[in-house]
C-alpha positions in Angstrom: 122.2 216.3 -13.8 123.7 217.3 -17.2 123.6 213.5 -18.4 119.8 213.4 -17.2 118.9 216.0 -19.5 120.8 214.6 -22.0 118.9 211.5 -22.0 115.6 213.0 -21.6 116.6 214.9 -24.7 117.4 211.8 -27.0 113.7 209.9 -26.1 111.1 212.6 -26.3 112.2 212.6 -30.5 112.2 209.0 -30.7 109.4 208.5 -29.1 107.3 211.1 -31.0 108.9 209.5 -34.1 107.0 206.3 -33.4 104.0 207.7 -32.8 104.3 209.7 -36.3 104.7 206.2 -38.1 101.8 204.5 -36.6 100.0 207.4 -37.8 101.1 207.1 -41.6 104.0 205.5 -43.9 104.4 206.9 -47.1 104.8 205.0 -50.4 108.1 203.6 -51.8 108.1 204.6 -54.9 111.1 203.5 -55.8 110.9 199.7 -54.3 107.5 199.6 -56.0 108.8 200.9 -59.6 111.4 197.5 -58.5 108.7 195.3 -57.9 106.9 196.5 -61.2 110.0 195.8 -63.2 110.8 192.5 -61.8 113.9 193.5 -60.1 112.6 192.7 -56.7 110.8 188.9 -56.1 109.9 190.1 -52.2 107.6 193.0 -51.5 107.1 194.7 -48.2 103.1 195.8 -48.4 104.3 199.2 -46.1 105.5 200.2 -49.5 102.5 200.9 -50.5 102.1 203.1 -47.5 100.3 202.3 -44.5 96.9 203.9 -42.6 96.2 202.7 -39.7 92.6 204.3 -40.3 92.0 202.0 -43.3 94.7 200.1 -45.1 92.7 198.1 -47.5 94.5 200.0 -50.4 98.3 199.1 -49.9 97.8 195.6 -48.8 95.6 194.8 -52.4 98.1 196.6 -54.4 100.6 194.6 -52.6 99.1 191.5 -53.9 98.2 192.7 -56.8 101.9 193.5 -57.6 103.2 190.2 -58.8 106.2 190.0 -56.4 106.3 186.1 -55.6 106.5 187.0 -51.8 104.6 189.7 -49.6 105.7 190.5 -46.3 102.6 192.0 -43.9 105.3 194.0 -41.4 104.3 194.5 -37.9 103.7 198.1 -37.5 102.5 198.4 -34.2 98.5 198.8 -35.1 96.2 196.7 -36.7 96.2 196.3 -40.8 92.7 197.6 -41.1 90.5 196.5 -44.4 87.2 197.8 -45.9 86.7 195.5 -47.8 87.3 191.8 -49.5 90.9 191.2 -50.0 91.5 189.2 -52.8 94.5 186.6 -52.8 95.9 186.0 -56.3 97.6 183.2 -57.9 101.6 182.3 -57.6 102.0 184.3 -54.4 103.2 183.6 -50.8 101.7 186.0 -48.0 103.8 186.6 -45.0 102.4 188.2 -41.9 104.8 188.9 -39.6 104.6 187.8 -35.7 102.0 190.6 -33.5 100.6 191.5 -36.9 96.6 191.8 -37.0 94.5 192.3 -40.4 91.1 193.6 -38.9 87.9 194.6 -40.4 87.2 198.5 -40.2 84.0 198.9 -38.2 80.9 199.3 -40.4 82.3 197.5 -43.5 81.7 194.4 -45.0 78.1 194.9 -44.7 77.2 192.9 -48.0 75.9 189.3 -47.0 79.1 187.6 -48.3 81.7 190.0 -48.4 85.0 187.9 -46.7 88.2 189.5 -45.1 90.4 187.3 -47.8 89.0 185.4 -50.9 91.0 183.5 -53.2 88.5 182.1 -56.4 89.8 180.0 -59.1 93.5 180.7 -58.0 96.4 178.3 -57.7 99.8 178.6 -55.9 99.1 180.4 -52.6 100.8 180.0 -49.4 99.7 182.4 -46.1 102.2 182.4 -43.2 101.8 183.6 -40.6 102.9 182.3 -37.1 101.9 185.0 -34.2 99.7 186.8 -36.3 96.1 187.2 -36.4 93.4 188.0 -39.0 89.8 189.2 -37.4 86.8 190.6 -38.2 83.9 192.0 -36.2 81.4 189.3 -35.3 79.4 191.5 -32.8 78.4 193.4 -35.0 77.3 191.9 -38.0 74.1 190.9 -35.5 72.7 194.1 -35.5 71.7 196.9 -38.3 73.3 198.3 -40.5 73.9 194.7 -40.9 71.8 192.1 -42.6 72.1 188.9 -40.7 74.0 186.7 -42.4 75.9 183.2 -42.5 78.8 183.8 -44.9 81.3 186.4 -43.6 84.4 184.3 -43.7 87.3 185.2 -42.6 89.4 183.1 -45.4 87.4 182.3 -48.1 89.0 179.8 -50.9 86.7 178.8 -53.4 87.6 176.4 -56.7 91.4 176.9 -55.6 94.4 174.8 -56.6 97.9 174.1 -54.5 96.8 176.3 -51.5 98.9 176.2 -48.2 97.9 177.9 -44.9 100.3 177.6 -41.6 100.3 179.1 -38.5 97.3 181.8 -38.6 95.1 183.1 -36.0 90.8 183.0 -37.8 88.7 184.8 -36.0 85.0 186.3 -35.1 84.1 186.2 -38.8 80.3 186.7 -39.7 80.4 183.3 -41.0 83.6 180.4 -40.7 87.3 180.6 -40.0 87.9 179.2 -43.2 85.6 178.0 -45.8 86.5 175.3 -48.7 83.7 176.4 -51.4 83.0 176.4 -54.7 83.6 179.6 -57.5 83.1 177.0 -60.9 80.5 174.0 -60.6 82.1 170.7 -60.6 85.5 172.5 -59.7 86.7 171.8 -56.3 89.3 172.6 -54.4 92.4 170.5 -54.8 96.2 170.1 -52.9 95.2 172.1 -49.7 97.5 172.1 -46.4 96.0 174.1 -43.4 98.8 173.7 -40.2 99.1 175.4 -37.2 96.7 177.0 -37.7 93.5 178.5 -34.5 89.8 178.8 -36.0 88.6 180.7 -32.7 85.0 182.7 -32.1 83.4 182.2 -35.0 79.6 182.8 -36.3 78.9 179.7 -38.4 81.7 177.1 -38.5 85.4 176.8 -37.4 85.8 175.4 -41.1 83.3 174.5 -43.7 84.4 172.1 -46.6 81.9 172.1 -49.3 83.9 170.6 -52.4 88.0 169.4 -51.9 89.8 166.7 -52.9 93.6 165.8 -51.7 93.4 168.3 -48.2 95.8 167.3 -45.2 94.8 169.7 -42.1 97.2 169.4 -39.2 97.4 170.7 -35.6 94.6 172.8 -36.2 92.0 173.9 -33.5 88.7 175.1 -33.8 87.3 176.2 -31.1 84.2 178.9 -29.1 81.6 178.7 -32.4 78.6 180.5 -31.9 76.2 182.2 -33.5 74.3 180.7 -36.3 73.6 176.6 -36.5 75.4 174.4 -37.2 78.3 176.2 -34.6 80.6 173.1 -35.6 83.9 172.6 -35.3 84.1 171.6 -38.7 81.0 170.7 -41.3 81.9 168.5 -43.9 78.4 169.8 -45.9 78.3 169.4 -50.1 75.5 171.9 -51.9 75.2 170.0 -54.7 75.6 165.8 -56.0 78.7 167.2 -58.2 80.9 168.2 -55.2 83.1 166.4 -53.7 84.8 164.6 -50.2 87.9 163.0 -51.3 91.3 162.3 -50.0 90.6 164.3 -46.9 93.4 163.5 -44.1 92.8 165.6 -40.4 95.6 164.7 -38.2 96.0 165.7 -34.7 93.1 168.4 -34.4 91.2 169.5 -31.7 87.8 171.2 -31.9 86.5 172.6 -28.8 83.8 174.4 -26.6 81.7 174.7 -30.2 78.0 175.4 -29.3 77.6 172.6 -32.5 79.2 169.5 -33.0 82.9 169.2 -33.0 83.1 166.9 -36.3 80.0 167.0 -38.5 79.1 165.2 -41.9 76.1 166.4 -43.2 76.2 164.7 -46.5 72.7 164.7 -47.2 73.1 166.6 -50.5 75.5 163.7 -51.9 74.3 160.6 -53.3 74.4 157.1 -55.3 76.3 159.2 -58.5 78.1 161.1 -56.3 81.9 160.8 -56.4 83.2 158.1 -53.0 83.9 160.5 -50.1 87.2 159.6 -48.4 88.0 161.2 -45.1 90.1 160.0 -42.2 90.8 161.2 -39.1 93.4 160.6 -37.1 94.6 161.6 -33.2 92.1 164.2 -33.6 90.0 165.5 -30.3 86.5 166.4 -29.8 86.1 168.5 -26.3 83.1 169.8 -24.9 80.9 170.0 -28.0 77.6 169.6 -28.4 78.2 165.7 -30.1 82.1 165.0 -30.2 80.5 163.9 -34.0 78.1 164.2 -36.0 77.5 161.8 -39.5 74.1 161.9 -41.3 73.5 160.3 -44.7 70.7 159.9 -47.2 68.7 157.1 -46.6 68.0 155.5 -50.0 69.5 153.4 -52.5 69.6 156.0 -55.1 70.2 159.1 -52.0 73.6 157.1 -49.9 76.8 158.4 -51.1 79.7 156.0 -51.2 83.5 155.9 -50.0 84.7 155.8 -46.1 84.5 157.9 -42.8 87.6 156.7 -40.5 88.6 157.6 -37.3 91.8 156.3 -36.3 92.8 157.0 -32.5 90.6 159.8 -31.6 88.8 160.8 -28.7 85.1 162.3 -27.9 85.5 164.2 -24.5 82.8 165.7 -22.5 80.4 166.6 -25.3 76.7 167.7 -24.4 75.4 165.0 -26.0 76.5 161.9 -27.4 80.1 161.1 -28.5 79.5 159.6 -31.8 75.6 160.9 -33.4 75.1 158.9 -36.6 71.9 159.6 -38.0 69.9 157.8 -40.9 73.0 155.9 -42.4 72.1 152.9 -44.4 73.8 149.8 -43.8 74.5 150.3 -47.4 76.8 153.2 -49.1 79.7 154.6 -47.1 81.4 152.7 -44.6 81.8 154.2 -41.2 84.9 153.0 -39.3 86.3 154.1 -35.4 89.6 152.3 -34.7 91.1 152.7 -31.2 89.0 155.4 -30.2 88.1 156.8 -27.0 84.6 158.4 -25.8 85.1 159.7 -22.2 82.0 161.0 -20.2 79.3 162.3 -22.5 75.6 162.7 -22.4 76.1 162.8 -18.7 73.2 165.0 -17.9 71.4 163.4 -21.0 70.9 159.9 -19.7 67.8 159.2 -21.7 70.7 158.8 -25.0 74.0 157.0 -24.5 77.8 157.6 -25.2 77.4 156.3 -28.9 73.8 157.3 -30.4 72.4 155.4 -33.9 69.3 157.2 -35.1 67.1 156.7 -38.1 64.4 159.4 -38.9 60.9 159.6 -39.8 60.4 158.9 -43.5 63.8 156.5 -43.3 63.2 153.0 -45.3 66.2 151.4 -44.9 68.0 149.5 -41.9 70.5 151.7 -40.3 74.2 150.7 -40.1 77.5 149.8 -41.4 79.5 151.2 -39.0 82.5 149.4 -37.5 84.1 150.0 -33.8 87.4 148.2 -33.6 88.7 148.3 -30.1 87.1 151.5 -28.7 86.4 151.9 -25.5 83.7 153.9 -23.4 84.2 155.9 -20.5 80.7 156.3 -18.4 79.4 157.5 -15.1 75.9 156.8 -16.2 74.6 153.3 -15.8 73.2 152.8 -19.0 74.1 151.0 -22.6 77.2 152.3 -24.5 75.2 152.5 -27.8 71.1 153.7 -27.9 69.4 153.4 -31.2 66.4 156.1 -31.6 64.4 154.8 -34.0 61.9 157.6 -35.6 61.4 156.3 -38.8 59.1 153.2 -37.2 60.2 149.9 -36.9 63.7 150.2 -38.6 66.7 147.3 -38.1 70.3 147.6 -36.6 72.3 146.0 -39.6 75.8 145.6 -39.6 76.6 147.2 -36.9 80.3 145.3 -36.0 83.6 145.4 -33.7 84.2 145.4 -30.2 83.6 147.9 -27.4 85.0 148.1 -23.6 82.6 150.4 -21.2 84.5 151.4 -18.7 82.6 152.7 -15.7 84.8 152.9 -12.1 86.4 150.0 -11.8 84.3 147.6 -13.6 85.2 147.0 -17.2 83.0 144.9 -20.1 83.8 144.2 -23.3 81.2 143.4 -26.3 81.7 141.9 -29.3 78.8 143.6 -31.3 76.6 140.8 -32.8 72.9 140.8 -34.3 72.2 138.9 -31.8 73.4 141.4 -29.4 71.8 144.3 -30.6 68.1 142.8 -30.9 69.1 142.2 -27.0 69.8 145.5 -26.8 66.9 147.2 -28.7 63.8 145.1 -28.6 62.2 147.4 -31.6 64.7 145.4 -33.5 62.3 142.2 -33.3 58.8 143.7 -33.9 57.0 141.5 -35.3 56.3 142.0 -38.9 53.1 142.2 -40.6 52.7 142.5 -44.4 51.7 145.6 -45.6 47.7 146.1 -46.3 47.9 147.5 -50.2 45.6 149.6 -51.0 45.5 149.3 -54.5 43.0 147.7 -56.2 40.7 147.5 -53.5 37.3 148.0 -53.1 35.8 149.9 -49.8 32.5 150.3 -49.0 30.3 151.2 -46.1 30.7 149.5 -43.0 27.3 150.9 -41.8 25.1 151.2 -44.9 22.4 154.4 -44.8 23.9 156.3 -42.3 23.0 160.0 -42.2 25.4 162.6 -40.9 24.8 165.8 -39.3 25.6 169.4 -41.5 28.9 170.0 -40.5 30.6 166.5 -39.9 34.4 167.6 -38.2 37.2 165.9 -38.6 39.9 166.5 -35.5 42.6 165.5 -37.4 45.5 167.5 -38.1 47.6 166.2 -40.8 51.7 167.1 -41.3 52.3 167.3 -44.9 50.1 165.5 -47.5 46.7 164.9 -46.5 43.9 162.1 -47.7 40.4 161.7 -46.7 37.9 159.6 -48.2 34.2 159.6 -48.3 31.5 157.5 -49.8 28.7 159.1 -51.6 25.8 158.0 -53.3 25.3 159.3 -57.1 24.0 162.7 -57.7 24.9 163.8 -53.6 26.0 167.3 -53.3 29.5 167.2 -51.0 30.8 169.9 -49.7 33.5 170.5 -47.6 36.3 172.9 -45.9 39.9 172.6 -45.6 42.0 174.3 -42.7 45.6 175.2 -43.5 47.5 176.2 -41.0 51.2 176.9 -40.4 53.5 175.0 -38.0 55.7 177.2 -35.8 57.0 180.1 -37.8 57.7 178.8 -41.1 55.9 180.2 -44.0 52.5 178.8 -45.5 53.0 179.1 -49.3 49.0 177.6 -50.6 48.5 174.1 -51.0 46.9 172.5 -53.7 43.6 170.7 -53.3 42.4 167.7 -55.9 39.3 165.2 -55.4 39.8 161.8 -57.3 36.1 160.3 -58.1 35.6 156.0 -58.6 36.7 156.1 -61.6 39.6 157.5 -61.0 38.7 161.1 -62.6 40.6 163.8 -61.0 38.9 167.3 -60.1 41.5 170.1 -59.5 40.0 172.1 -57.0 41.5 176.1 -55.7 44.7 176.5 -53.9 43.7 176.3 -50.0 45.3 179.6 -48.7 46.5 179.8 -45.2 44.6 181.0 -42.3 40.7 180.9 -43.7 38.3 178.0 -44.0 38.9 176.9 -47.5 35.5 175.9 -48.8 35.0 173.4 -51.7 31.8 171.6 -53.4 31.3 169.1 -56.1 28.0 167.0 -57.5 28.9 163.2 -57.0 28.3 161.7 -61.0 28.7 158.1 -59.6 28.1 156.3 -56.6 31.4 155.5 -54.3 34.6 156.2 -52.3 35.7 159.6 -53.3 39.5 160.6 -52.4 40.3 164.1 -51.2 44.1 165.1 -51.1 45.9 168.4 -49.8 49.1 168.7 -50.5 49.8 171.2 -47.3 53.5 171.2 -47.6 55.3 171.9 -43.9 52.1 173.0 -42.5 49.0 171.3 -41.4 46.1 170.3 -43.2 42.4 169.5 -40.9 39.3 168.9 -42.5 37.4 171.1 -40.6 33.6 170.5 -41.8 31.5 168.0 -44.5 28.6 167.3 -45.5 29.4 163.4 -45.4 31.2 161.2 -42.9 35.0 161.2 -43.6 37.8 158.9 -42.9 41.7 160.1 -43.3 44.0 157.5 -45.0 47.7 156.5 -45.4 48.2 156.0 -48.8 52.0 155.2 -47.9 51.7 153.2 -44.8 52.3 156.1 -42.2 50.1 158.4 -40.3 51.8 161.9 -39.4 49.6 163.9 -37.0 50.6 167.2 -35.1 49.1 167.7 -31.4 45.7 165.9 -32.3 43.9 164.6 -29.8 41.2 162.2 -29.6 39.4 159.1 -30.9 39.6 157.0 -33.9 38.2 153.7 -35.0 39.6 151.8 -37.4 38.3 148.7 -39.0 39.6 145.7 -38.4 38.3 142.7 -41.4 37.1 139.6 -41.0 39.5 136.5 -40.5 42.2 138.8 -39.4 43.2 137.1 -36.1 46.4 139.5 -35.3 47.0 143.1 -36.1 50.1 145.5 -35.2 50.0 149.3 -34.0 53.2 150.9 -34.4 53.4 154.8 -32.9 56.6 157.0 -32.3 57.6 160.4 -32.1 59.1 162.5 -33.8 61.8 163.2 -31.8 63.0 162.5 -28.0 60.8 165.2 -26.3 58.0 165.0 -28.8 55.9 162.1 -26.9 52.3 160.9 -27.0 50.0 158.9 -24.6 47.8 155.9 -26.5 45.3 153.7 -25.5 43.3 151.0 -27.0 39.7 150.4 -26.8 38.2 146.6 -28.4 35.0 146.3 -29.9 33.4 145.8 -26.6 34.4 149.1 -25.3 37.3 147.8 -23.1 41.0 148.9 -23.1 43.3 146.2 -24.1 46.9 148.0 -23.7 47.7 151.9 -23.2 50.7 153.5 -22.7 52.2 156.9 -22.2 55.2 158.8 -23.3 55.6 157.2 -26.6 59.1 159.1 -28.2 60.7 155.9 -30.0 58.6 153.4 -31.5 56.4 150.8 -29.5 54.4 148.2 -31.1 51.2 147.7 -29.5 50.4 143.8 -31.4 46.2 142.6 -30.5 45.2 139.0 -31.2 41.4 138.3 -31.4 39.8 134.9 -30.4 36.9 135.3 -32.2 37.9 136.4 -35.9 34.7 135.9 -38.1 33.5 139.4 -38.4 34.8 142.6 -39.3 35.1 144.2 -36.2 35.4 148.2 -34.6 38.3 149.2 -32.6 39.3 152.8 -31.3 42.8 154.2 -30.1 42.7 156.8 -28.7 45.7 160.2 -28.5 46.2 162.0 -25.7 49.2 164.2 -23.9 51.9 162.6 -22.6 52.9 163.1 -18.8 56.5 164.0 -20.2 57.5 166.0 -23.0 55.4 167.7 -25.4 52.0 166.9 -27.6 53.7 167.6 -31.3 54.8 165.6 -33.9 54.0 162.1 -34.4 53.5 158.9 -36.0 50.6 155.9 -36.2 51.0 153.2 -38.8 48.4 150.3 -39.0 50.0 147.0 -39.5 47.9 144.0 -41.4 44.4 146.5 -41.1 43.9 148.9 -43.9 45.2 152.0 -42.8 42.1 154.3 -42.9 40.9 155.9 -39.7 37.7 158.3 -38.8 36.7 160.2 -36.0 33.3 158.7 -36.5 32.5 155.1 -35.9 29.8 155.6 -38.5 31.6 156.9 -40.9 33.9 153.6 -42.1 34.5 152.1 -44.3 35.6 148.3 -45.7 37.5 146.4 -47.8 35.2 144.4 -49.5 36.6 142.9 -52.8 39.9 143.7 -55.1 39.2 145.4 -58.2 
């Protein structure tokens, strides 16, 4: 018994001791007068003190000390910060195993205040195997907070010789880690991230805006949720002036991200842009929403240069497709996958295919040069390995090269990916072509002379973007007319500007259309002839609700964009034209429409419904000596949704009208 008590007697203090220094250190004063004077190179941030309430204070003046190492000490609770703590240059940060750096509850709630920032430093290195660094993602949803997208975790911005191993990122407002930019035109350069877990955050795993000469190795991002894009990783520049280069990822995984696992949004880089070069190599994509993503201006002057490689990697179980490339011109950066693997995706989304190519609506230029050397597809779903959704209208496959095994069961087929292949493949690839009708420097007039229209002539029409109508009217006619603005889903109507252009190409500025009202507008006609009316309604919708003359809408650029109109149109089709095209697509894979043709004689010559990618609808006429009247006519699909799409007139001027009546012809070139 006497030993028992004896014992008892010894861990009741020591115990209570413990408890006493979770509750408060005090400061060194002594080791930090060291520090000051340069007698000490390594610094123990408890010197400072420590709070386990808040210790934001001892852990900056830690850093801010000079010592060329800083040693974050486990002490049993949480290192808890209240706000941004900034990482200086010429310093290496050590946080020991169990350690956690948390953000106090109820701070941080400025839109980009970070856990650590480092700006225009160089020479930092955080350590910090077993230990975490975490903020409160929860919470930044809800008020106090204002929502935002850039509560990083580690924010380095502009930095120089910067190494990260072994760390823990997680539930930031914002990414894991973000590579930005503190000085335009200054990027971040010499960057090694190891070891290290990106887990549960709001925007992005890891965001690279601007970096140059960046190896990241046997690091995970993984369970990204919150605000789009949820990727793994975003390789997404701001600005032309940023750059992509000498980017290695080796042995990475990136998993269970509501986004993509890889993304390249490099939209904001072009023709002068410094050549991006990025390789990836053994790296994993795993239950993703794409295993990756790549999307690329689609000009000549807009399609950054340099490489994209993948060398050995695999796409695993992703939502979607395995590889999403998205308006890449055959031109500008090269696209390469060597030896890579894409194992059962878009299993439940068997309408795309294991490897998607997609061009979008306003795209010019044949999509492509992208290489697959020796990949191979792993499929459950009887379909293609590669689909091309083609929403620009009529767009090629061009370059498109290498050699793919699909792999489904059993079975096993390897193709050698030729043009000739792929126009197999996707018969969009051979519409026929048809030369563009120009409208300029031709003539219209009347196709029914003397026709008088009803007060308040309608036109259905509901236009996405920039709007044109024409109308002919006689000299000294008093046209009047209203304009419709309206929004399209939530997104703010700012007022669009309204202009009429007379025959002789005089221009009258008109009033701002505001949203929600009919926008009424009148003018005198000074001169017989085809006057031009054009909104410019932005991202809403522009209808022409009511004139006092029969109207027609027109393409200037080739391309009709409607939203959920219905109805009729005629169109002219001219004399001696003995073919004529119809191309019509959606805008997206559930955005469909139903079409049908009606001749001159009243009878439908082709109809079809659920039009998502582009469909050619191609009528020949016997008899060709007259201008004749056709109609096509919009309806809902029997899948999908009545939204956003597409009409272009190939060979036939593009003008269209709700009223037969109301058209007009070419009839000579100025």
């Amino acid at each position: 018994m006497v030993h028992l008590v004896l014992v008892c007697f010894v861990v009741v203090p020591l115990f209570v001791g413990l408890q006493d220094a979770f509750r408060l250190v005090a400061q060194d004063e002594h080791a930090i007068e060291e520090v000051k004077q340069g007698k000490r190179d390594i610094a123990y941030a408890s010197w400072w003190g420590f709070d386990p309430e808040d210790a934001t204070k001892a852990l900056q003046c830690a850093i801010d000390s000079g010592a060329k190492k800083v040693i974050v000490s486990n002490m049993g609770k949480p290192w808890v910060v209240s706000k941004t703590i900034n990482l200086r240059s010429d310093q290496e940060v050590v946080f020991e195993e169990g350690v956690i750096v948390e953000a106090k509850r109820g701070a941080f709630l400025g839109k980009g205040e970070c856990l650590f920032l480092a700006a225009l430093q160089k020479n930092i290195t955080l350590i910090g195997y077993g230990a975490t660094l975490r903020m409160r993602k929860q919470d930044y949803t809800k008020p106090p907070y204002e929502r935002a997208e850039w509560r990083h975790v580690l924010s380095i911005r502009s930095c120089e010789n910067v190494r990260v191993y072994g760390l823990r990122l997680a539930s930031s407002g914002g990414d894991g880690i973000y590579l930005g930019v503190a000085k335009r035109g200054v990027p971040n350069r010499n960057v090694h991230i190891k070891d290290v877990a990106c887990v549960e955050n709001h925007r992005q795993g890891i965001s690279v805006i601007s970096a140059e000469d960046v190896l990241m190795e046997n690091v995970v991002m993984e369970d990204t949720s919150g605000t789009p894009p949820m990727a793994g990783i975003d390789f997404e520049p701001n600005e032309q002036t940023e750059r992509l280069h000498n980017i290695v990822m080796r042995n990475c995984v990136s998993r269970n991200n509501v986004g993509d696992g890889f993304a390249f949004c490099l939209h904001n880089l072009n023709a002068n842009s410094h050549p991006i070069s990025i390789r990836l190599e053994g790296c994993r994509s795993i239950g993703n929403r794409r295993g990756v993503s790549i999307s690329v201006g689609n000009s000549r002057e807009g399609a950054v240069g340099g490489i994209i490689e993948f060398v050995n990697c695999s796409f695993e179980g992703s939502e979607g497709a395995g590889i999403f490339i998205s308006q890449k011109p055959a031109f500008g950066c090269r696209v390469r996958f060597v030896g890579c693997k894409i194992v059962n995706t878009a299993l439940k989304q068997t309408a795309q295919a294991p490897i998607v190519l997609s061009s979008s609506a306003g795209n010019v230029e044949p999509i492509g040069g992208v290489e697959f050397i020796d990949c191979t597809v792993t499929d459950e779903v009887e379909r293609l390995p590669i689909a091309y959704l083609d929403f620009a209208g009529g767009l090629e496959l061009e370059d498109v090269t290498g050699t793919l095994t699909l792999v489904r069961g059993t079975q096993k087929s390897t193709y050698n990916l030729t043009q000739q292949l792929l126009n197999k493949w996707f018969p969009t690839q051979a519409f026929k072509r048809f030369p563009k009708f120009e409208l300029e420097g031709v003539k219209f007039e009347p196709l029914f002379s003397g026709v008088r229209f009803p007060k308040e002539t309608s036109c259905r029409a509901r236009l996405r973007g920039r709007a044109e109508f024409i109308l002919w009217a006689n000299k000294g006619d008093e046209v009047s007319f209203t304009i419709m603005l309206l929004p399209v889903g939530k997104v703010s109507v700012s007022q669009a500007k309204v202009s009429v252009l007379t025959p002789s190409n005089k221009k009258l500025t008109l009033a701002d259309a505001v949203h929600g009202r009919e926008n009424a507008y009148s003018f005198t006609a000074d001169e017989g002839g085809i006057y031009r009316i054009v909104c410019d309604a932005g991202r809403a919708t522009a209808t022409l609700s009511s004139s006092t003359h029969g109207v027609c809408i027109v393409a200037s650029d080739g391309v009709f964009h409607f939203l959920g109109t219905e109805g009729e149109f005629h169109f002219v089709v001219p004399e001696g034209t003995q073919e004529f095209g119809i191309k019509v697509w959606g805008d997206n894979e559930g955005e469909r429409v139903k079409v049908a043709l009606r001749d001159e004689a009243g009878r439908i010559v082709d109809e079809r419904d659920n039009i998502a990618t582009p469909h050619q609808f191609i009528v020949r006429r016997d008899k060709f000596e007259s201008d004749a009247v056709y109609c096509i006519i919009f309806r809902r699909p029997s899948i999908g949704v009545l939204e956003d799409f597409y009409v272009q007139l190939q060979g036939i001027p593009p003008i269209l009208s709700c009223h037969r009546e109301a058209l007009l012809k070419p009839s000579v070139r100025r």
